[in-house]
N, C-alpha and C positions, 0 to 999 in steps of 0.2 A: 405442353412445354412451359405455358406463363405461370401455372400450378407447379409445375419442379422449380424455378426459380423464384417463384411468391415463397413458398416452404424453406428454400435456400436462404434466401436474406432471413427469414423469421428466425430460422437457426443461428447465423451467424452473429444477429442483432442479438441473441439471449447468450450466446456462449462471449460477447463484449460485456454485455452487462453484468452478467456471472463473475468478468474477471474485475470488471471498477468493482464491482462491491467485494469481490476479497481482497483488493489492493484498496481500498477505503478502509478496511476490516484490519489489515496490517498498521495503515497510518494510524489509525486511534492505537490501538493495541499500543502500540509503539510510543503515542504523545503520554498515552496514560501511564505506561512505566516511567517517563523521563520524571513524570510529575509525582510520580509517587516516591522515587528512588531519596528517600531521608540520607544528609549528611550523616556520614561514619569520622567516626575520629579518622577516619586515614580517609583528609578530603580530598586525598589523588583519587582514590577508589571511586569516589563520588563523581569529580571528574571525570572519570573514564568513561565511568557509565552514562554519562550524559550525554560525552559526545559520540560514545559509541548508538546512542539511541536516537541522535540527532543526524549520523550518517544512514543507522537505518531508514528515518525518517527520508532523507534526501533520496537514497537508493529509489526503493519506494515511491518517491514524487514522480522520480524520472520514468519508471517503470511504467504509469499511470499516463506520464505522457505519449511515451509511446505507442502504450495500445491505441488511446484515442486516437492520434494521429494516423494507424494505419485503419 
């Protein structure tokens, strides 16, 4: 039984860490477009795109806190 549950958390511990590193994987993704996105003559476009990349950004944070927390 201490071997079913030893293998249990070893699981659980690699399927948390699986998920921070694709929610770390999104966060960059994410900062690196905001940083890359060059002003357009139409600097609303620009805007948009920033804050739309800066909510993804936040989603994403929150997400990241959650999992840890549970």
């Amino acid at each position: 039984m201490i071997d079913f549950k030893t293998r249990l958390k070893a699981a659980g511990e690699l399927l948390i860490k699986d998920r921070i590193a694709t929610t770390q994987l999104a966060i960059d993704n994410a900062q690196e477009a905001a940083n890359n996105e060059g002003k357009s003559s139409a600097g609303d476009k620009y805007e948009t795109g920033r804050a739309m990349g800066h909510l993804q950004k936040t989603c994403t944070h929150g997400n990241r806190w959650k999992i840890g927390r549970n």
